[in-house]
C-alpha positions in Angstrom: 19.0 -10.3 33.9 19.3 -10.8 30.0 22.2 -8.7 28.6 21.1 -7.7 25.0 23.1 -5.7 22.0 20.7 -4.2 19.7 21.6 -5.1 16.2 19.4 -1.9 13.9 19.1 -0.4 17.1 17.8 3.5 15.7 15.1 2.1 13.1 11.6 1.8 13.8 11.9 -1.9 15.3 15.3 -1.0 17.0 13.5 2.0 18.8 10.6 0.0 19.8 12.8 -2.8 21.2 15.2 0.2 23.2 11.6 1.4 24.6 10.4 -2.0 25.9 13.7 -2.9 27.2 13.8 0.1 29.5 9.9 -1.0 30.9 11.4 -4.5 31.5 13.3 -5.9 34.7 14.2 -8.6 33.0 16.5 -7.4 30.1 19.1 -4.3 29.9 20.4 -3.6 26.5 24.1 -2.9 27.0 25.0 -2.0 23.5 23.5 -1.0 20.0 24.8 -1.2 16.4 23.6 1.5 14.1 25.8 2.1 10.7 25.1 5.8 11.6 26.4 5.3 14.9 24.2 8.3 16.2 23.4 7.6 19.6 19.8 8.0 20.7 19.6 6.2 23.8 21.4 5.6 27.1 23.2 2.7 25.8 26.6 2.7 23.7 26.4 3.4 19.7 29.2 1.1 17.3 28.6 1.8 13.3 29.4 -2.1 12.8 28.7 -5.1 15.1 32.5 -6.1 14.8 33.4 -3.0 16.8 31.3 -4.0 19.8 33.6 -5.4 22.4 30.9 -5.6 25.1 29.9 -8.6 27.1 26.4 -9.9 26.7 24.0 -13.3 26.8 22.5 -12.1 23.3 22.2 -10.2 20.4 18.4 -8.6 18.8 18.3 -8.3 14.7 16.1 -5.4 13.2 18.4 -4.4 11.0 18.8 -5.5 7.0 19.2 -8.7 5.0 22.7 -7.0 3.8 24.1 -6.9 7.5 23.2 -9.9 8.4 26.1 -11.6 6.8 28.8 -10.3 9.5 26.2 -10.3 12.5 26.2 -14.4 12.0 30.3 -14.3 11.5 30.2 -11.9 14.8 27.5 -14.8 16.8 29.4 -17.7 15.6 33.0 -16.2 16.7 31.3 -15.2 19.9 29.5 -17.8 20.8 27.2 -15.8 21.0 23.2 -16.5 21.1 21.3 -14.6 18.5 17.0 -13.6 17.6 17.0 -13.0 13.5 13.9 -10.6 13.6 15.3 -9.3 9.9 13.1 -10.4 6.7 13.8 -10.4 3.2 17.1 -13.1 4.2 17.9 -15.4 1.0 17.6 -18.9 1.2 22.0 -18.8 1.2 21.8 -16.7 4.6 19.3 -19.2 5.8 21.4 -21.8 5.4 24.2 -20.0 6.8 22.2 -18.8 10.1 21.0 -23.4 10.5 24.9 -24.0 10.3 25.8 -21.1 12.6 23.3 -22.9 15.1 26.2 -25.7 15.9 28.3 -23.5 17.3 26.2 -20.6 19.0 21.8 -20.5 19.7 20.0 -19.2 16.8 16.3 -18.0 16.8 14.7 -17.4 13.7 11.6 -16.4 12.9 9.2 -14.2 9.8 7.5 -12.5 12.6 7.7 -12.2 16.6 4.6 -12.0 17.8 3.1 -14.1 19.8 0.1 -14.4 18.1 0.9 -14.7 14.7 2.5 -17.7 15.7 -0.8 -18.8 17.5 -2.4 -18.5 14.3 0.0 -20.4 12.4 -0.5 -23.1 14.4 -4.8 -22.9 14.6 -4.2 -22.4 11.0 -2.3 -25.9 10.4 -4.9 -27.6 12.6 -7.9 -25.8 10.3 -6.3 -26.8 7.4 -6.0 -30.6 7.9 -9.6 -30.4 8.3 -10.7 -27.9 5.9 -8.6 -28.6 3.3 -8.6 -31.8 3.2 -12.7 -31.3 2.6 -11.7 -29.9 -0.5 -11.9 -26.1 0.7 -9.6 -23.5 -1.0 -6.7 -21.7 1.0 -6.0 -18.0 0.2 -3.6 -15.9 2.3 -4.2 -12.2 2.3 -1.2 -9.5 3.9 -1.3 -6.1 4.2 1.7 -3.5 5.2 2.8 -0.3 5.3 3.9 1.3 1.7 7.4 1.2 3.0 8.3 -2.5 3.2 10.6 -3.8 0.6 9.4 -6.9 0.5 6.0 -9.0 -0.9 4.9 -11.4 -0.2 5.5 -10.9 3.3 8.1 -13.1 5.5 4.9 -14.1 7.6 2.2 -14.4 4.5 5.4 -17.4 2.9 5.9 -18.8 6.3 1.8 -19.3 7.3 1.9 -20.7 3.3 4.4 -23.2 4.3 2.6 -23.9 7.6 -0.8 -24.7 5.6 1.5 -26.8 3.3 3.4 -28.8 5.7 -0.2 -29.3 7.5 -1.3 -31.1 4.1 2.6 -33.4 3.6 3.5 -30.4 0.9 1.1 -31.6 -1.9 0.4 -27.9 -2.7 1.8 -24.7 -4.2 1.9 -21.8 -4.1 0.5 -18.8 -6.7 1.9 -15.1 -6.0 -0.1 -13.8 -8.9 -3.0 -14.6 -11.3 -3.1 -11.9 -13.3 -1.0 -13.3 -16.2 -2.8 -16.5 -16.0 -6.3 -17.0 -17.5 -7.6 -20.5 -16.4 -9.2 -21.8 -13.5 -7.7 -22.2 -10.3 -5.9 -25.2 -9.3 -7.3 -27.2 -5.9 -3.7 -27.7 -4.8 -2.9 -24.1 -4.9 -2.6 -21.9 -2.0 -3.3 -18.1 -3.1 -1.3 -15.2 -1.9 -2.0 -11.9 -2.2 0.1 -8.7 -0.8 -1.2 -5.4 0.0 1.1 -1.6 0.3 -0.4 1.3 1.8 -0.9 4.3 4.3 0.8 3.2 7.5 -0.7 -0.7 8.0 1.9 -2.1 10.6 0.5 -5.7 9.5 -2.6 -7.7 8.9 -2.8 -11.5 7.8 -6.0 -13.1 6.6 -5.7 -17.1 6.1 -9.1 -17.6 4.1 -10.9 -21.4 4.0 -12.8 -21.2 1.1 -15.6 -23.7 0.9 -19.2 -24.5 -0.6 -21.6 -21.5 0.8 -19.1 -20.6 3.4 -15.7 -19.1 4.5 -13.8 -19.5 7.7 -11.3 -17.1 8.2 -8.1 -16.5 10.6 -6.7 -13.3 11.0 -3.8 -11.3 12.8 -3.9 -7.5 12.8 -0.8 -5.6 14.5 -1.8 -2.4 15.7 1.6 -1.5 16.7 5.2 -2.4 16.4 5.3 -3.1 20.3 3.9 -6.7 19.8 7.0 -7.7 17.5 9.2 -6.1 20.1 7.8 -7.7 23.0 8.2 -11.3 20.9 12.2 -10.3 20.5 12.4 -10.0 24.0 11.1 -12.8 25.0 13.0 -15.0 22.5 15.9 -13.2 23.8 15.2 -14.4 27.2 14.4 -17.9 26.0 17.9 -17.8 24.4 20.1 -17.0 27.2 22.3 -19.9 28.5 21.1 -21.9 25.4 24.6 -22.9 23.6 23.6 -24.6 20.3 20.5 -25.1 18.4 18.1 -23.4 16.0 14.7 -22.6 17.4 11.6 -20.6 16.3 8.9 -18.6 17.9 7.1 -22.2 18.0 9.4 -23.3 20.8 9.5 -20.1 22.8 5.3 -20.4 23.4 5.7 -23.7 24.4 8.4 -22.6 27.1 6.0 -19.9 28.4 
């Protein structure tokens, strides 16, 4: 049994976690942090993380980039293993979460699902080949009108999959609309979407002479990213140090 606090436990992520978690054996959630501290399911309520004095193997973040600060002073103290499901995190926090990793099991990644991080990987493997033959690379997203961010956390981290793939001889262009010339070879496009209700769609788009290959993710619900924190959460427990990814928890499945 993996003992979880719930870090954004009553938004829409937090709620579809709670749901999951009552479906699985597995995993109990023992505790939730909400700055409302309204209390919507079975489990215990605190407004701020540093309140909780609960035992558990490891914390869930859907919450914001603004409370991630003191959750990572809260794992670190703790010992505690953590899943950063939270976008939008500067590159400072990122640093802070790889040197919170030395003293307590971190797991980072731009989106939990389990096969968007399939894709990222088919798409690394396309793009030594395709690329490399001279085919253009355009990434496509789509979300919901409410999310605060563009491009997406997933739509920069496939980018950075597709440049690693080619030894990072590329960059990356957010927006041509200011620029009136033709496009570079070494770029890799990125285009964001807002509307309606999309949970999330990526397109990666292998643009060559009379043809396209394209690899896409669409997320029908907000279940899949839940399930994904679950499972990292259970790939966390009795892990002591070390930062991870979603990369290492489909290789341990």
């Amino acid at each position: 049994m993996v003992r979880i606090i719930l870090h954004g436990c009553n938004g829409r992520m937090g709620q579809a976690v709670t749901q999951l978690g009552l479906e699985d054996q597995e995993v109990e959630i023992v505790a939730g942090i909400d700055m409302t501290g309204e209390q919507k399911s079975s489990y215990p309520v605190f407004k701020q993380i540093g309140d909780c004095d609960i035992e558990a193997d490891a914390v869930i973040d859907f919450s914001s980039a603004k409370a991630v600060d003191g959750l990572l002073d809260y794992c670190g103290e703790k010992h505690l293993p953590v899943v950063l499901c939270t976008t939008g995190m500067s590159e400072q926090q990122l640093d802070r979460a790889a040197r919170i990793s030395k003293e307590t099991a971190v797991l980072k990644s731009a989106n939990m699902s389990l096969g968007v991080n399939t894709i990222i990987k088919l798409a690394q493997a396309a793009a030594r080949v395709l690329a490399e033959a001279g085919y253009d690379m355009e990434i496509i997203e789509r979300h919901h009108n409410q999310k605060l961010d563009a491009p997406s956390g997933t739509a920069l981290a496939l980018a950075d999959a597709l440049n690693e793939a080619m030894n990072g001889r590329y960059h990356y262009q957010y927006d041509r609309s200011a620029i009136r010339e033709k496009r570079d070879p070494k770029e890799i496009g990125i285009q964001a979407v807002r509307g309606g209700s999309i949970v999330g769609d990526h397109q990666v788009l292998f643009c060559g002479p009379d043809e396209v290959v394209e690899i896409r993710h669409t997320a029908y619900s907000r279940s899949i990213f839940a399930k994904g924190a679950l499972q990292a959460a259970k790939f966390l427990k009795g892990k002591t140090t070390g930062y991870y990814t979603m990369s290492d928890v489909i290789e341990g499945c």
